[in-house]
N, C-alpha and C positions, 0 to 999 in steps of 0.2 A: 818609552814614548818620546821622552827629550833624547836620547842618541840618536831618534828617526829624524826627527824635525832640525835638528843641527848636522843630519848627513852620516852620523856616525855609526849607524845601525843598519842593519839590514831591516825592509820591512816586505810581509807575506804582503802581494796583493788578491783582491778578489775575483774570480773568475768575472770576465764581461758579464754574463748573463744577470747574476746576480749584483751586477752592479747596473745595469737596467732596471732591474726589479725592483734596485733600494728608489735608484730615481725616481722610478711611476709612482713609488708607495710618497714619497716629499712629495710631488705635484700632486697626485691626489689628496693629500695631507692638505698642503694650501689651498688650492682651488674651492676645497668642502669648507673651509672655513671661512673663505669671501663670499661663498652665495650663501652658506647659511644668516652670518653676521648680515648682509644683506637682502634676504627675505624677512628677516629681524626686524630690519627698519619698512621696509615696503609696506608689511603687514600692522607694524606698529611703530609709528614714525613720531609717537612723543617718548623720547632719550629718557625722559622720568617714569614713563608707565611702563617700557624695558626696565628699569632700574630695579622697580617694586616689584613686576612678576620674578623677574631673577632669583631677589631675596627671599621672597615667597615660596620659590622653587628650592630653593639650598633651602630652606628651613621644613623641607614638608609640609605646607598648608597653603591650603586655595587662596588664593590673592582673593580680596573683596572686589566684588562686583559692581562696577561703576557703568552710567551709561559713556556710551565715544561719541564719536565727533558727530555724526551724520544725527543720532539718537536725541542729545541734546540741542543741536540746532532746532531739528523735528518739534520737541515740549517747546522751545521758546518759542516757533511759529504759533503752534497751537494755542500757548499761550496771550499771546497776541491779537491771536485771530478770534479768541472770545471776551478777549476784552474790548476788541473794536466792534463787535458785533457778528455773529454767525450768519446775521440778514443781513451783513452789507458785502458788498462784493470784494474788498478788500480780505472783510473778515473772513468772508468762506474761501476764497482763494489761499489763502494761509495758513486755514486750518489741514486744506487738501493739501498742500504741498507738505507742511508737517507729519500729517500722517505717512506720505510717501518717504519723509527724510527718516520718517523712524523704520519703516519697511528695508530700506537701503543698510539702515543700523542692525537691521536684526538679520538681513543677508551676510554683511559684514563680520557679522560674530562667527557668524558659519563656514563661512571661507576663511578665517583665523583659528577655527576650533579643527579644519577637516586638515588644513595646508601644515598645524602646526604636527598630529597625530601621521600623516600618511607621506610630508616631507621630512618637515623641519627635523622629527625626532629621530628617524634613521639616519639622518645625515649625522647627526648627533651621537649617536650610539657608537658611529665608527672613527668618530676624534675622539670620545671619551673611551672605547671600548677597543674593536680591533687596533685601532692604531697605538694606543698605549702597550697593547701588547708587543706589537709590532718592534716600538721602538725598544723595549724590554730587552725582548730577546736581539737585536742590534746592538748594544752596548754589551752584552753579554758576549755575543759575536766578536767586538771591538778588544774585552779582556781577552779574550782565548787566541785571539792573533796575537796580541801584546805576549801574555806567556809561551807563544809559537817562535817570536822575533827574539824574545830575550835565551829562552832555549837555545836556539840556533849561532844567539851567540857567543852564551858558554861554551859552545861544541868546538867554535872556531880557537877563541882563547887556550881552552884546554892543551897542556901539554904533555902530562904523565899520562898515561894508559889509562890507567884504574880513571881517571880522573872523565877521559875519554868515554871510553865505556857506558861511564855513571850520564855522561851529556848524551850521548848516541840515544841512553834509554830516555832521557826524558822529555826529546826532541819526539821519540815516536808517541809518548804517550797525549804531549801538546799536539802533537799533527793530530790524531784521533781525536782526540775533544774541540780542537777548532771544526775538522772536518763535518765531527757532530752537529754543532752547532750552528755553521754554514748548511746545513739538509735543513734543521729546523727553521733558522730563516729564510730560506729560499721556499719553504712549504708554505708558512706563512703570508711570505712576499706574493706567492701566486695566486695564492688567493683574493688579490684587489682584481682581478681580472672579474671574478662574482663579484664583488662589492659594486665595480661600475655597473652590471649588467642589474644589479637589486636596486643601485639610487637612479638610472633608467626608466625602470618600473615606477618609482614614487614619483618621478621628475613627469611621467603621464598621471598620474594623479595630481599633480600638482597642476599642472595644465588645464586639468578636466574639473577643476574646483574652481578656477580662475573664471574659465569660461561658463561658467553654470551660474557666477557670482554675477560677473558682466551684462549676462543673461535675461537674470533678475533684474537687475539694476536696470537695463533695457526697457524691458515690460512695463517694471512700475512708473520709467519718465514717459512710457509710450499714453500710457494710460492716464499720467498725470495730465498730459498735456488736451488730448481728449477732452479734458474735466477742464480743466482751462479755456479751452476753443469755445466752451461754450458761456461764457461769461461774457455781460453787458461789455460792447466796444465803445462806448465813452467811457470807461473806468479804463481800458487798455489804453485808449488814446491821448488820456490825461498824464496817463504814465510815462507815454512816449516823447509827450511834450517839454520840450527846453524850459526851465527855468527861467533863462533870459529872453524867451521869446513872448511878449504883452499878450494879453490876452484880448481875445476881438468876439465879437456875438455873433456866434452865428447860429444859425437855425440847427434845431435837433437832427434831421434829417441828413442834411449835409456830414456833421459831426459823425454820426454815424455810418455813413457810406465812407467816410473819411478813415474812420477806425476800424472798419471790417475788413480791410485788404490787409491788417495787421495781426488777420486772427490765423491760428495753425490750418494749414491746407487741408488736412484730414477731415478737420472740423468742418472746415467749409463746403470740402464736396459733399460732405454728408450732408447739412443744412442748406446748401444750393440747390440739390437734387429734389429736397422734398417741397421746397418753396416753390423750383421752379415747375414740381409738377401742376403744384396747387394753384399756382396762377394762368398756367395754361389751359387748366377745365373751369366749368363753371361751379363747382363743388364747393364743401366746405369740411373743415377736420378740426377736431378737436387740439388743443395745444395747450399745455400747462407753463403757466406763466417762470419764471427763474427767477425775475429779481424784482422788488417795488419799482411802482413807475408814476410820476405823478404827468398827470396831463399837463403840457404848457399851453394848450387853448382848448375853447371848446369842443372842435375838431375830433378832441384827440379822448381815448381812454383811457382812465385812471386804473392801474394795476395792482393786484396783491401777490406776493409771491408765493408760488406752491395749488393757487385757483388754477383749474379748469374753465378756458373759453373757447369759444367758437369763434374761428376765423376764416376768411375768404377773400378773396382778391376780387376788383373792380377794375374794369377798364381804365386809362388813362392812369393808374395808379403810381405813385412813385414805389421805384423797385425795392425801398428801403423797408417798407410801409405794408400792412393787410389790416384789412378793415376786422374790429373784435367786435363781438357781442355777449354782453352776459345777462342773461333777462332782458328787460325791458332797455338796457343801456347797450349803446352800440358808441362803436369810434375807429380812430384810425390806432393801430398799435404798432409800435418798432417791432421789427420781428425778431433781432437779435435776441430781446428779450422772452423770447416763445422755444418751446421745445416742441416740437411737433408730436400728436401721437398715433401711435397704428387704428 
């Protein structure tokens, strides 16, 4: 090996094809090991929670079961949300979004449990498995040309007969064992040509877990928000409101039409629709209340949340505004504050 690399040696080369073969098997070598090591992080992007399943994994036993990121966020909304109160619009908006952070956490574990089983581990199998073999039998390849090179150049050396002879035979017996051993790596080597075509196959599974994940993750904000659309718009607009901008009085009414152009459009055509049909007949429907509502004048009706009243629209009415009655009490009600019912 040092008489090649100083020039002094003859060295056997590899037939091209097989020296194609060795290259695909290197690039696919590398390339499996940057999106694996990178689906690694995607899927689990705290450097310490890789650390601990790693070890977990070389020792044989199930890493302990912690909540992640989405899951915890989720308990602290909830938690939150019932400690400011379940009846106040903060509190229930927090609790809702928590439950959905923990829904998105429990997706989460699922597209890390499917992507880790139908990608991650075949990708795996073939750095730790066919490729080790692979390289194996390549170093093995690499001795058997070295005893091919060094053969050939006793034969040249050789000057007595006998001496001759004795090189001639063990130049054919080194040609046959590398020749051997060149079939076996090149059988092997041909076989990454199946290897692409099976990490293919997972790489659609891998695809079809992401999108299913997304999916979800989809739904539950679709629905979250829904659930949100319908919550008091002076709690949204308080929200909306700058810190540095003074606060001025104004009437509830205003406030309100003020803050419903801020509510999800879903929500709204759905709640415009049934308002607007209610105020164009002379009818009345029933609408369960959403949130407490204390009257600011007499005018107006004082509300409980989760009550069934009876509401109807008036001429001249403001469009914010339907007149409620429960028993003998009648007034004017924000409708934000109403769910309509069939």
């Amino acid at each position: 090996f040092t008489e090649e690399k100083l020039g002094q040696a003859e060295k056997t080369e590899l037939d091209a094809h097989l020296e194609n073969l060795l290259s695909k098997a290197e690039c696919t070598k590398l390339w499996t090991e940057k999106i694996m090591k990178q689906t690694e992080v995607l899927l689990q992007p705290n450097p310490n929670a890789r650390i601990e399943e790693f070890v977990y994994e070389k020792l044989d036993r199930k890493a302990p079961s912690r909540m992640n990121n989405p899951e915890l966020l989720g308990q602290y909304m909830i938690d939150a949300g019932n400690e400011f109160g379940p009846g106040t619009a903060y509190g229930n908006a927090l609790i809702k979004c928590g439950e959905t952070q923990k829904r998105i956490g429990t997706a989460d574990r699922e597209l890390i449990q499917t992507s880790a089983i139908n990608f991650l581990t075949p990708l795996r199998n073939f750095i730790e498995g066919d490729y080790k073999t692979i390289a194996k039998e390549r170093r093995l390849l690499q001795n058997k040309r070295l005893d091919l090179d060094a053969a050939k150049t006793r034969l040249k050396k050789a000057k007595v007969a006998e001496a001759r002879a004795a090189s001639e035979q063990e130049v054919r017996i080194t040609q046959s064992e590398f020749d051997r051993q060149a079939e076996i790596t090149r059988l092997l080597l041909e076989g990454i040509s199946s290897t692409h075509a099976h990490h293919l196959r997972c790489l659609n599974d891998f695809v079809e877990a992401q999108m299913t994940y997304y999916a979800q993750c989809y739904q539950y904000m679709l629905d979250l928000q829904k659930q949100l659309g319908s919550f008091p718009s002076t709690f949204l607009s308080n929200n909306n409101q700058s810190s540095s901008t003074p606060v001025q009085s104004v009437s509830a009414p205003s406030v309100l039409a003020s803050a419903s152009a801020s509510l999800p459009s879903v929500s709204n055509s759905i709640v415009t629709s049934g308002i607007s049909e209610l105020k164009s007949s002379s009818g009345s429907r029933k609408a369960r209340v959403l949130y407490d509502y204390d009257a600011a004048n007499s005018s107006e009706l004082s509300l409980l949340a989760d009550e069934v009243i009876t509401v109807y629209s008036i001429p001249g009415m403001d469009s914010d505004w339907l007149m409620g009655e429960r028993g003998n009490q009648k007034g004017k009600v924000p409708i934000t504050y109403l769910e309509l019912l069939n």
